[in-house]
KOLLO-161970 format. One record per residue: residue in one letter; x, y, z of N, C-alpha, C, O, CB in turn. Coordinates in steps of 0.001 Angstrom, whole numbers, padded with zeros to 6 digits, always signed. Glycine has a CB too. Layout:
N
AXYZXYZXYZXYZXYZ;...
//
This chain:
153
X+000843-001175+000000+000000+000000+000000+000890+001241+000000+001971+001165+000584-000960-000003+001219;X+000600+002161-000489+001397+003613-001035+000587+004750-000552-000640+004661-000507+001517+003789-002821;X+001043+005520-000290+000122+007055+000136+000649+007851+000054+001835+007786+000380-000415+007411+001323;X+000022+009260-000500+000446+010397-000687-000560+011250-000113-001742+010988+000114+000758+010613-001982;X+000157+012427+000112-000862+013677+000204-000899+014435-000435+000208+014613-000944-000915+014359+001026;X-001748+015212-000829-002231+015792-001797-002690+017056-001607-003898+017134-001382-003035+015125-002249;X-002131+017966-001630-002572+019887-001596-003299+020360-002330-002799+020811-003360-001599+020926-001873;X-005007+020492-002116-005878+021079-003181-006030+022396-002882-005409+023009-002014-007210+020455-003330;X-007042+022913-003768-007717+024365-002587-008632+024420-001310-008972+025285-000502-008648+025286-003357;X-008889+022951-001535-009716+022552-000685-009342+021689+000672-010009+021105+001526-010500+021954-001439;X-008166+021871+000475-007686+021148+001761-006643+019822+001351-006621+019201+000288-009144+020558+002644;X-005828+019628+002526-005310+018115+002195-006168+016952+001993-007122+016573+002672-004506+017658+003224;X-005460+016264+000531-006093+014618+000867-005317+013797+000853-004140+014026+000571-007046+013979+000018;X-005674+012875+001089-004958+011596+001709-005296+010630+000663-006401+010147+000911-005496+011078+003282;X-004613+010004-000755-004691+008917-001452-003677+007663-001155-002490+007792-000855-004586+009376-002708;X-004328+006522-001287-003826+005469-001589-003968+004494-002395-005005+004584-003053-003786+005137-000953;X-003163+003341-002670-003394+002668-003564-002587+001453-003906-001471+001210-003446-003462+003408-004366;X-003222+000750-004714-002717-000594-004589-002056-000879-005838-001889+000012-006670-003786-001618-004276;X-001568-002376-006071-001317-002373-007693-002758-002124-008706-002888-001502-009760-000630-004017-008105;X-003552-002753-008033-005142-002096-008623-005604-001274-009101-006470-001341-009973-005895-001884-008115;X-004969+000010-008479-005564+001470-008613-006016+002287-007381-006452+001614-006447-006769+001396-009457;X-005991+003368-007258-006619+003699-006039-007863+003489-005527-008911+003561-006168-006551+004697-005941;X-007736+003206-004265-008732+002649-003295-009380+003670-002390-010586+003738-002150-008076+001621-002431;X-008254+004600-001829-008973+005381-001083-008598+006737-001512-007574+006644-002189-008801+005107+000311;X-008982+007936-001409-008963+009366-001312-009871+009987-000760-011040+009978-001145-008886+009899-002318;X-009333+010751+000448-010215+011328+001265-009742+012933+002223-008572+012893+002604-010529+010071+002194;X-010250+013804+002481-009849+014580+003102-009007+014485+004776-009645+014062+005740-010866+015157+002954;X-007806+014853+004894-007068+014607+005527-006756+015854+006630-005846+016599+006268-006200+014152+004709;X-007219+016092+007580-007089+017308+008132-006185+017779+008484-005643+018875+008347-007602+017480+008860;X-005815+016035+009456-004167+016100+010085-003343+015201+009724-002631+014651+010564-003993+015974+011532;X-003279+014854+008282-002372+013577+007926-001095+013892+008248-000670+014944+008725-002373+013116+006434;X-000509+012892+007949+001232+013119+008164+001648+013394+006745+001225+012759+005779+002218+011608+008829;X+002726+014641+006677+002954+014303+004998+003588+013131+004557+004589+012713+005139+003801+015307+004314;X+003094+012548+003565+003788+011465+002577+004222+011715+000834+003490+012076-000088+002704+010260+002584;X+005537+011404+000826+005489+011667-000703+005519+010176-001037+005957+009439-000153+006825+012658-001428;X+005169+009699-002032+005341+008801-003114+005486+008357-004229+004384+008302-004774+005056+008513-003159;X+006582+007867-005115+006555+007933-006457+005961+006508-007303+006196+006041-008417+008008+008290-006806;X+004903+006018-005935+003904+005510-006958+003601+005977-008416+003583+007208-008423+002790+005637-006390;X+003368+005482-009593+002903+006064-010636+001377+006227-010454+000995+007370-010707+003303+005329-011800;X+000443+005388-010088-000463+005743-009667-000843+007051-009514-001432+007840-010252-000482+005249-008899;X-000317+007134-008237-000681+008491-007098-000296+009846-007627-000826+010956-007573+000222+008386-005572;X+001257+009182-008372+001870+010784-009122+000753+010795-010084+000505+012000-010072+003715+010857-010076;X-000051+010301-010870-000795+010577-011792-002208+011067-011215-002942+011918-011718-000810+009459-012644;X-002402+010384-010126-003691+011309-009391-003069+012500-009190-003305+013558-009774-004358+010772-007852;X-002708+012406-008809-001937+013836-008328-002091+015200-009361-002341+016390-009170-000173+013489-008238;X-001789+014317-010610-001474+015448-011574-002981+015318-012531-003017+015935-013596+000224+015138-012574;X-003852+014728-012219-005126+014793-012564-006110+015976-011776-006820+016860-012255-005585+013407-012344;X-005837+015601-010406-006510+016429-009306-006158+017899-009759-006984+018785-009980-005921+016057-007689;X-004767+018004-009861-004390+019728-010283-005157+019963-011817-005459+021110-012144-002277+020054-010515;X-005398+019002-012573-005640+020122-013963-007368+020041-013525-008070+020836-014149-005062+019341-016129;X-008058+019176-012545-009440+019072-012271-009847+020400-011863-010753+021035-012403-009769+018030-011241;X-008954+020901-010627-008917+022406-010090-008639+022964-010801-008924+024110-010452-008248+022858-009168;X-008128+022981-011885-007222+024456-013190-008526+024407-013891-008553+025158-014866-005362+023958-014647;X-009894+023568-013621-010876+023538-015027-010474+022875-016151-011066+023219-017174-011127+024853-015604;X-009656+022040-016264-008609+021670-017687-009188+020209-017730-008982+019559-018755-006499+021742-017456;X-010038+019531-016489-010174+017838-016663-011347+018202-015761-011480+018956-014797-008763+016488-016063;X-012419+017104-016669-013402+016274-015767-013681+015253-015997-014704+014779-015503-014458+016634-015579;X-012778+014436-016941-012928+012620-016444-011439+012429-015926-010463+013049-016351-013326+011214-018034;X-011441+011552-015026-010927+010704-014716-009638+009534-015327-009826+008420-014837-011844+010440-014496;X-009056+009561-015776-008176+007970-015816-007318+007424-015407-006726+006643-016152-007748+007592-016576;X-006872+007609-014004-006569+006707-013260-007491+005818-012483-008474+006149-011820-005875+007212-012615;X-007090+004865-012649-007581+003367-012355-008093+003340-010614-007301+003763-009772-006069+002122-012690;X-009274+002882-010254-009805+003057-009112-010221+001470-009098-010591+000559-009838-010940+004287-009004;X-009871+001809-007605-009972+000117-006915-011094-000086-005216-010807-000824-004274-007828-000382-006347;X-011999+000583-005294-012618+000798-004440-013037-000591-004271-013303-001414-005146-013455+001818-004599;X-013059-000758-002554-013305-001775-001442-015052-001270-000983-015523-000190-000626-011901-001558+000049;X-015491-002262-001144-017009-001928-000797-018053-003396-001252-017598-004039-002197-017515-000332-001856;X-019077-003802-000776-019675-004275-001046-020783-004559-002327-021092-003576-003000-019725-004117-000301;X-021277-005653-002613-021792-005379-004346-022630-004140-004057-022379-003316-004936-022929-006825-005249;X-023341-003764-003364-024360-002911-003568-023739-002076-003635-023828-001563-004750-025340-002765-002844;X-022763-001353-002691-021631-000349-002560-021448+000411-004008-021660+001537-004460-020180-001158-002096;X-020834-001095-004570-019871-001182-005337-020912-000607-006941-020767+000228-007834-019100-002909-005175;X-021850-001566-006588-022774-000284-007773-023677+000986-007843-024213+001617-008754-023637-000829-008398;X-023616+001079-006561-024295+002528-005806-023258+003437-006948-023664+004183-007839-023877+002855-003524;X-021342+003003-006495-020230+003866-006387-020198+004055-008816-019768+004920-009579-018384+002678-005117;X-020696+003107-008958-020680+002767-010282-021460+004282-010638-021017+005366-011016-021488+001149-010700;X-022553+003887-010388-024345+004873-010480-023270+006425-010691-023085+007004-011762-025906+004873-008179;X-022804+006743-009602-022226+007850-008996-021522+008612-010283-021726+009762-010672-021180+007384-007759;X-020471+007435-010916-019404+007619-011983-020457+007830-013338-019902+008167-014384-018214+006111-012100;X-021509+007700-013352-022324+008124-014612-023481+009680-014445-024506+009877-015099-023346+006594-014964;X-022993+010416-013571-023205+011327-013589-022742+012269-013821-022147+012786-012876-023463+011370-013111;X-022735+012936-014997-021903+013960-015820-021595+015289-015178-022401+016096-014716-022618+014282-017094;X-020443+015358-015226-019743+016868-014856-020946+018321-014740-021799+018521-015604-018483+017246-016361;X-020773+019170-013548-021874+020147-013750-023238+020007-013629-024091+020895-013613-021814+020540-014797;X-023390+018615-013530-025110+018525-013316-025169+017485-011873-024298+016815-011317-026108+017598-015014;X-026550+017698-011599-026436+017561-009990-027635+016634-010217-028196+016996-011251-026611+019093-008796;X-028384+015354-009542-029381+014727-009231-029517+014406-007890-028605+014421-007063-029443+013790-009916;X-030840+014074-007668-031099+013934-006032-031025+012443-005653-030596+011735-006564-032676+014533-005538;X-031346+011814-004516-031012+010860-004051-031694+009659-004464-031317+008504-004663-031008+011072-002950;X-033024+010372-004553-034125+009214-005403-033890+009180-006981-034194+008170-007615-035925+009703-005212;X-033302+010388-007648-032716+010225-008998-031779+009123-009281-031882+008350-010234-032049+011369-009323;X-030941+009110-008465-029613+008202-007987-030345+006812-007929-029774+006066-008725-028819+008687-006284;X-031107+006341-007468-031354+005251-007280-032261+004725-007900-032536+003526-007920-031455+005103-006337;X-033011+005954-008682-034055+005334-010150-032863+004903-010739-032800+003691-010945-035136+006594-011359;X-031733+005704-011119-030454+005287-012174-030026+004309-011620-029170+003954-012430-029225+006254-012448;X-029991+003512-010714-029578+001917-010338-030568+000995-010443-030224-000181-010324-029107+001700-008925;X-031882+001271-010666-032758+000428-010951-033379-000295-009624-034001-001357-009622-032146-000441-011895;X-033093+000463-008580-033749+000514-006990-034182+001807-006458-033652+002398-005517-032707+000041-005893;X-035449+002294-007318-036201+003142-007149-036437+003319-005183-036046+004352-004641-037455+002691-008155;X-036970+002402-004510-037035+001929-003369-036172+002477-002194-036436+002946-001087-036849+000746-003573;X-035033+002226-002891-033713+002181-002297-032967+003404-001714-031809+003341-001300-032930+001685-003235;X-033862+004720-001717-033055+005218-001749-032439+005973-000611-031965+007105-000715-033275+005640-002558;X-032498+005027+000831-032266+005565+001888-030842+004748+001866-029974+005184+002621-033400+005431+003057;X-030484+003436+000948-029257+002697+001213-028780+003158+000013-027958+002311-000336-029263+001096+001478;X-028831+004038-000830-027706+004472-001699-027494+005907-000883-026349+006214-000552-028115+004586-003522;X-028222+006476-000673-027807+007433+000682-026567+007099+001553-025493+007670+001741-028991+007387+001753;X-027146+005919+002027-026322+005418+002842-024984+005107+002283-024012+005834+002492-026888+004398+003365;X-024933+003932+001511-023803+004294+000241-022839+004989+000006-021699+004548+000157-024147+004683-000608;X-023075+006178-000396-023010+007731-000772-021769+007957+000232-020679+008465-000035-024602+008800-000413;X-022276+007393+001577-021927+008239+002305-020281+007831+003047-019518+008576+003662-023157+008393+003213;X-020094+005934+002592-019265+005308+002569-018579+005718+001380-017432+005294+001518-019605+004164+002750;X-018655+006204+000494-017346+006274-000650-016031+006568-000798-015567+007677-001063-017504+006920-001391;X-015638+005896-000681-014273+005958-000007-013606+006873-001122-012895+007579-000407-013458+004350+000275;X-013384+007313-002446-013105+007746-003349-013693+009094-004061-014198+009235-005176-013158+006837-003844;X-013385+010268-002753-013779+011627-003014-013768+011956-004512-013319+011057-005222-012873+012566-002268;X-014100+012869-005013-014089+013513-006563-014173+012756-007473-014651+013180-008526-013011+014208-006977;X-013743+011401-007374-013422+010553-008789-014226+009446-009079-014365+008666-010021-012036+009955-008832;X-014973+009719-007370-016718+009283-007687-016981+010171-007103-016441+010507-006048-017582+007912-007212;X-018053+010858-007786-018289+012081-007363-019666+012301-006501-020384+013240-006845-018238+012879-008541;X-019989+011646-005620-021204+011684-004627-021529+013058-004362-022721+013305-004179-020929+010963-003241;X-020309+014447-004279-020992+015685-004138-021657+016091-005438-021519+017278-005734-020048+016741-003673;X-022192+015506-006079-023267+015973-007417-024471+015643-006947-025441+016085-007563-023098+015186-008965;X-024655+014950-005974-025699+014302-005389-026407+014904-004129-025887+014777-003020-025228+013083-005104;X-027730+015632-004321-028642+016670-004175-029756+016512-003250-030597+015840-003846-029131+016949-005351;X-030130+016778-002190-031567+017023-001544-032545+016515-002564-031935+016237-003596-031900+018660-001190;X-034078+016247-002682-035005+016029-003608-035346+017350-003492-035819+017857-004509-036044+014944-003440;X-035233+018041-002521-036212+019712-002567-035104+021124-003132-035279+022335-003270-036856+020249-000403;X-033790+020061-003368-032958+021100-004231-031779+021420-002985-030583+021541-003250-034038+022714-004838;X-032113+021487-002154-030939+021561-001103-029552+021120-001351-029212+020492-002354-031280+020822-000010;X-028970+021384-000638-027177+020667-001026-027111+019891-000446-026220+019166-000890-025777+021300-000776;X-027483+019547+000285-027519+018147+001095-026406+017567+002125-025553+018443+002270-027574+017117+000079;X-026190+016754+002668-024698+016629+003510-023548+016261+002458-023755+016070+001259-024730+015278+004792;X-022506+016202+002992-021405+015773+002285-019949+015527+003667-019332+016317+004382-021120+017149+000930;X-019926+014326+003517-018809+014045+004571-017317+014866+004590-016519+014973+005521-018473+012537+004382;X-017254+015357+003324-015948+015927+003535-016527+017737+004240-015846+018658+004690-014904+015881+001705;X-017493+017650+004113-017861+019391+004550-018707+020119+003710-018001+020490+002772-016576+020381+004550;X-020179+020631+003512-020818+021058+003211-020252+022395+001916-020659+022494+000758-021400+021160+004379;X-019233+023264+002615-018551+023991+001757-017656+023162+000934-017583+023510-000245-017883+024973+002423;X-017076+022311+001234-016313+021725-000260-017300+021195-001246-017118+021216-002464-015222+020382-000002;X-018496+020654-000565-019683+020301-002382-020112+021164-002490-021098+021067-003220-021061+019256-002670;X-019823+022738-001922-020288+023745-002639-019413+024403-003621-019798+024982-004637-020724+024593-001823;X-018242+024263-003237-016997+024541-004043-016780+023536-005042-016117+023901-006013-015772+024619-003196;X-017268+022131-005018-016846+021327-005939-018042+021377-007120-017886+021096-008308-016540+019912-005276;X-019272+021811-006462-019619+021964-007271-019960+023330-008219-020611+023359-009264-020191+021343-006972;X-019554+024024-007777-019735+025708-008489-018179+025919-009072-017843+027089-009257-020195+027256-007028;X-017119+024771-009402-016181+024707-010210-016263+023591-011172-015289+023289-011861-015113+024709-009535;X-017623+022840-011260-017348+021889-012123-018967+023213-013222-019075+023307-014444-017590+019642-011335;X-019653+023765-012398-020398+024128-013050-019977+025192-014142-020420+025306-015285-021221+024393-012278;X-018846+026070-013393-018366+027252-013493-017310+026585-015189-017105+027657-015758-017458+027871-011719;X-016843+025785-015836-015578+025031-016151-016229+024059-016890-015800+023711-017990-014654+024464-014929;X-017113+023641-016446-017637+022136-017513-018360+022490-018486-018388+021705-019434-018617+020938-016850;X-019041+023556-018570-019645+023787-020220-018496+024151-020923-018396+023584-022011-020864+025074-020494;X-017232+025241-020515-016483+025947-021474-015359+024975-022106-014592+025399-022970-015862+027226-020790;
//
């Protein structure tokens, strides 16, 4: 296992990763610094910066998220929601085909171990609200008024 930290505008994060791909990324308040010349991580790394420059909103480094099947396609659902646009929780879970469901893709949501690159802060109140977000209410407001601000142009 490999870890780095990672200096956004938004605060430190904390990635890791396996030969797989990364598994975890998450906000780090008080990590310890780590450098690593994982290729991996150096490539998150240098994804995350052009994500903040407005220059990227997919993804291609390889993600290896730990989670259960449902998890695991909640975290899927998540990755098909396009840059700049936002759906609510019961949207989220019509798009998994568990209309029902949507207090355990909530729940879900809320386990994702893989900040930004599944992007659960696109994911909305039903009455339009911003809704919670584990890393901090102001970062899915920031994450999302830079993907809005950047993803049409």
């Amino acid at each position: 296992m490999d870890m780095l930290e990672i200096q956004t505008p938004i605060g430190a994060m904390l990635a890791k990763a396996n030969t797989n791909g990364i598994y975890s990324l998450d906000f780090a308040e008080n990590a310890e610094f780590r450098v690593s010349n994982n290729s991996l991580l150096v490539r998150l790394q240098a994804e995350l910066k052009e994500y903040f420059d407005g220059k990227r909103w997919e993804f291609t480094v390889p993600l290896a998220p730990i989670g259960t099947p449902f998890q695991m396609s909640v975290w899927d659902t998540l990755r098909r929601i396009p840059c700049g646009e936002t759906v609510s929780y019961a949207d989220e879970a019509r798009m998994l085909g568990r209309p029902s469901a949507v207090r355990a893709v909530a729940n879900a949501n809320g386990k994702n171990p893989i900040a930004i690159l599944i992007p659960c802060h696109r994911v909305i109140a039903s009455n339009g609200g911003i809704g919670g977000y584990s890393g901090g209410v102001w970062r899915k407001e920031f994450l999302l008024g830079l993907e809005k601000k950047h993803s049409k142009t």
